[in-house]
C-alpha positions in Angstrom: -13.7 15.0 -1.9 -13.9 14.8 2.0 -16.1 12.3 2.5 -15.9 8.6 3.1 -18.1 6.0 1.9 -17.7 2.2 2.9 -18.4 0.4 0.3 -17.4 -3.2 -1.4 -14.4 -4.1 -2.7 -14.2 -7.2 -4.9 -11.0 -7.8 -4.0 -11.6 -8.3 -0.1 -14.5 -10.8 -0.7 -13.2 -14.7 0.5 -15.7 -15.8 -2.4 -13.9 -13.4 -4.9 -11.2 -15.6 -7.6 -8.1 -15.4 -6.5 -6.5 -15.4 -10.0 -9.1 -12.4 -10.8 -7.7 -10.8 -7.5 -3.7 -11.3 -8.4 -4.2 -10.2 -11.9 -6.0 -7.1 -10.6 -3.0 -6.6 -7.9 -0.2 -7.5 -10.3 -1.9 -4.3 -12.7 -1.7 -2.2 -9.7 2.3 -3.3 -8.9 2.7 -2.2 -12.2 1.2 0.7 -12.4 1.9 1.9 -9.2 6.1 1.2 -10.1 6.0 2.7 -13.8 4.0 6.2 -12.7 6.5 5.9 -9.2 3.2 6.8 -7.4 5.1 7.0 -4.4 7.3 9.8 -5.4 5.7 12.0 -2.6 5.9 9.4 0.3 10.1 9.3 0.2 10.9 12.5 2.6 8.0 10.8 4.8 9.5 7.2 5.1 13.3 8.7 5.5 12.2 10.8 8.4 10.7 7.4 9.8 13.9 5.5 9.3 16.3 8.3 10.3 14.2 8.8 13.7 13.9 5.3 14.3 17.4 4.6 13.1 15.9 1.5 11.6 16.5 0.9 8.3 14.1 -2.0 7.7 10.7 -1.8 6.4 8.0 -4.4 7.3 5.2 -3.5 4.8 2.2 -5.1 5.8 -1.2 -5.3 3.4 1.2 -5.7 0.4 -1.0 -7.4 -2.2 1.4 -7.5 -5.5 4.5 -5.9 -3.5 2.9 -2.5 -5.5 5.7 0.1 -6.2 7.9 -1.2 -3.2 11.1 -2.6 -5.4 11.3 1.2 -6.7 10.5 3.0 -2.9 13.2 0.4 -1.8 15.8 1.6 -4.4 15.1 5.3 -4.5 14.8 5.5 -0.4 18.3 3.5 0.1 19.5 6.4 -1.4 18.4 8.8 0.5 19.2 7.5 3.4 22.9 6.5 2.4 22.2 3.0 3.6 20.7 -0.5 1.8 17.0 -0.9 3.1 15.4 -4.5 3.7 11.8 -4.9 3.1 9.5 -7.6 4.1 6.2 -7.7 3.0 3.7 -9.6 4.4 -0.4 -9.7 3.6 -3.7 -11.6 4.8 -3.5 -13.3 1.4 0.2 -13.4 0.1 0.7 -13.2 -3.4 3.4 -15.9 -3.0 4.5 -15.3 -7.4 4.5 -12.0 -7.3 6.7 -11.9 -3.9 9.4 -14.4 -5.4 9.9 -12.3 -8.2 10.5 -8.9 -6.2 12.7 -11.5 -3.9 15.0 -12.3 -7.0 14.7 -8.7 -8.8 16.3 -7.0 -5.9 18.7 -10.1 -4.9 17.3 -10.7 -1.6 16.6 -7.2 -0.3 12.5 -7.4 -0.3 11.9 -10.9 1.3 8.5 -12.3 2.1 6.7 -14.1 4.7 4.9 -16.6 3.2 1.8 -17.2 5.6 -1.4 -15.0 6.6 -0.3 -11.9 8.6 -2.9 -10.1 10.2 -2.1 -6.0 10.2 -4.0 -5.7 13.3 -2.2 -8.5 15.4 1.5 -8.3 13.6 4.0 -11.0 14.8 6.3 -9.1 17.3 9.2 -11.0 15.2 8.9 -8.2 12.1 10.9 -5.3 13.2 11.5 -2.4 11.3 9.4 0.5 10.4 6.2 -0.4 9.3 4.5 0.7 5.6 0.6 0.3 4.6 0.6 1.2 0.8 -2.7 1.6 -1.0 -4.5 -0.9 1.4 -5.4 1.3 4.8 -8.6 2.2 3.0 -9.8 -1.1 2.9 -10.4 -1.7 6.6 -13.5 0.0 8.2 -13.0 2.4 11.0 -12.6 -0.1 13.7 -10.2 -2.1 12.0 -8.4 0.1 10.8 -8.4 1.7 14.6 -6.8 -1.6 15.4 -3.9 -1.2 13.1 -2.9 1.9 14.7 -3.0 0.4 18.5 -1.4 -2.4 17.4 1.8 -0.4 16.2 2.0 1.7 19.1 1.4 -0.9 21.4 4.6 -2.3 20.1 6.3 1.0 20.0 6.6 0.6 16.6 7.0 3.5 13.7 4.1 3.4 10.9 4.1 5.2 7.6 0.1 4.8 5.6 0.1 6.0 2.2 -2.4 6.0 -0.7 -1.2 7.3 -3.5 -4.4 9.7 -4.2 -5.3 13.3 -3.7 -8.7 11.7 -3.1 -10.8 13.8 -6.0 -13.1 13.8 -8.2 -11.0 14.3 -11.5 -9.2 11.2 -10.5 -12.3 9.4 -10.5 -13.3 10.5 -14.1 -10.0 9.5 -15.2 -10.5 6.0 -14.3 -13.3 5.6 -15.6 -11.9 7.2 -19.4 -8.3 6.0 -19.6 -8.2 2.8 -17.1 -10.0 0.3 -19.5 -7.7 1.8 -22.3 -4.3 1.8 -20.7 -4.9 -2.1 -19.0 -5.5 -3.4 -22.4 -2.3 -1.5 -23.4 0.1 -2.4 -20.8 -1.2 -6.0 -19.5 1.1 -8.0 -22.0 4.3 -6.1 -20.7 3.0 -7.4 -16.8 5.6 -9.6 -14.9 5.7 -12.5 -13.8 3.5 -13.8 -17.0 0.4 -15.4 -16.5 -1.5 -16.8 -19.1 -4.8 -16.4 -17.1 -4.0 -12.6 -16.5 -4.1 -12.4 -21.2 -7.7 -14.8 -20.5 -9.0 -12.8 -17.9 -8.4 -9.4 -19.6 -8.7 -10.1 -23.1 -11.3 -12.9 -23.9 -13.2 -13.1 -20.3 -13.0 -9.2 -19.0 -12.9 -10.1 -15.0 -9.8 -8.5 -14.2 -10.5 -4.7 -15.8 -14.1 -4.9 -14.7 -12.5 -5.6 -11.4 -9.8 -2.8 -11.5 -12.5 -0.6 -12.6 -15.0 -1.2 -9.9 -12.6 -1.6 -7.0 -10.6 1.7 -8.3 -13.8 3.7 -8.0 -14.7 2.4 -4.9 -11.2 2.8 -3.9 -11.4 6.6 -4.1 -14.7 6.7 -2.3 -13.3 4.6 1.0 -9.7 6.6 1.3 -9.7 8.1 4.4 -9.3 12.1 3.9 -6.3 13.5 6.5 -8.9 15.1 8.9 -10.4 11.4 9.6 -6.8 10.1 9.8 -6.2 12.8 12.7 -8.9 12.0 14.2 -8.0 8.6 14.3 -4.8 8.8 15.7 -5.8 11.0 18.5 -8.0 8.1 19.4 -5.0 5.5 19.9 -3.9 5.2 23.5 0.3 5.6 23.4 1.8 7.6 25.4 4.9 9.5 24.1 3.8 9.0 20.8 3.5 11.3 17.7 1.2 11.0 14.6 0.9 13.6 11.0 -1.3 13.3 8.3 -1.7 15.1 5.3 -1.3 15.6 1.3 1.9 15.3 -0.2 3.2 15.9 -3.8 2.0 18.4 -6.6 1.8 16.7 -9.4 -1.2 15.6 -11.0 -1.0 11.6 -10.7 1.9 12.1 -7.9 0.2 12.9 -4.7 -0.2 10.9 -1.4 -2.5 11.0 1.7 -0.6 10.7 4.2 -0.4 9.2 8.3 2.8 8.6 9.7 3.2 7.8 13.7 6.5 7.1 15.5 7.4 7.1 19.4 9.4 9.6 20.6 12.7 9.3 21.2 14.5 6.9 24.3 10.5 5.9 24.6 10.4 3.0 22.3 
């Protein structure tokens, strides 16, 4: 599938619920952590943090904090070295953040106000992470994103846990409203709403379903992500994208961009 289509999220309109738009994220969070999605995206982020000697992680776009507890876990061991991450988002999911805070005793913190991925507050340092959310910005915005970080001299890892094809597609569509009426009691933190909205008013997997299709139609394929790059005005700076991971449910699309070294 090497197209892109820019279509509508539910999720990214102001008029959309927010406690339709949590429950969706929180499904994702747990999804994303169970299936370790992110498998793939380890030797990536390690490269970023040994090169940058930096072994903090601002991870902008977060939503629920999706699969970041395990990346933390599984990438301080790589690296031989405890990893801080901070995530941050345009609409924090403030519940959701305080209970990664507590899981991993204070090594994923929060900020708990709006943060802008395409104006970042030069106080987060670290290297920074866009997980399943880098689709959701048109081409100019998401053009922005990329200036911004090298602007600041700042390393950038952009991941979507997708091999961007059709099977995937059809697979939504036949296990997704299955498997979220499966797993959505066993969701943490509870929410009462998230058991209304799925099981006796069906917002939240008509949601997932929608925005998961239209998900896989807006992920930018690695050619467009080059392309991209190539476009952001940095000098002494280096950008890859690609496909990771070959496993079926395991692969990444890939852009990662870090200044060369003694330039930052």
């Amino acid at each position: 599938m090497n197209i892109r289509l820019q279509l509508f999220e539910l999720e990214d309109q102001r008029w959309f619920p927010h406690v339709i738009r949590q429950g969706m994220l929180d499904f994702l969070r747990f999804m994303i952590t169970k299936l370790e999605a992110y498998e793939a995206a380890l030797p990536l982020l390690q490269e970023l943090l040994e090169r940058t000697q930096q072994y903090q992680i601002t991870d902008l776009c977060s939503g629920a904090g999706g699969g970041i507890a395990k990346v933390r876990e599984d990438l301080s061991k790589r690296v031989g070295t405890p990893v801080q991450v901070t995530l941050t988002d345009l609409y924090p999911n403030l519940e959701a953040y305080q209970y990664l805070q507590a899981k991993s005793k204070g090594m994923i913190d929060y900020l708990p106000v709006s943060v802008d991925a395409t104006a970042a507050p030069d106080s987060l340092k670290g290297v920074r992470t866009i997980f399943s959310s880098f689709h959701h910005f048109p081409p100019r915005t998401a053009q922005a994103i990329l200036q911004d970080t090298a602007d600041k001299r700042a390393a950038i890892g952009i991941f979507e846990g997708s091999s961007k094809s059709w099977l995937e597609l059809l697979m939504l569509w036949l296990s997704f409203p299955v498997v979220i009426i499966l797993v959505t009691p066993f969701i943490r933190p509870f929410k009462p709403s998230r058991l209304f909205f799925t099981y006796l008013i069906p917002l939240i997997p008509i949601g997932i379903i929608w925005d998961g299709s239209v998900s896989l139609l807006r992920i930018y394929p690695p050619r467009m992500l080059q392309q991209m790059a190539e476009n952001v005005k940095a000098p002494n700076y280096t950008w890859r994208a690609g496909k990771a991971g070959s496993r079926f449910g395991k692969h990444v699309i890939y852009l990662i961009g870090y200044p060369e070294k003694g330039t930052s």
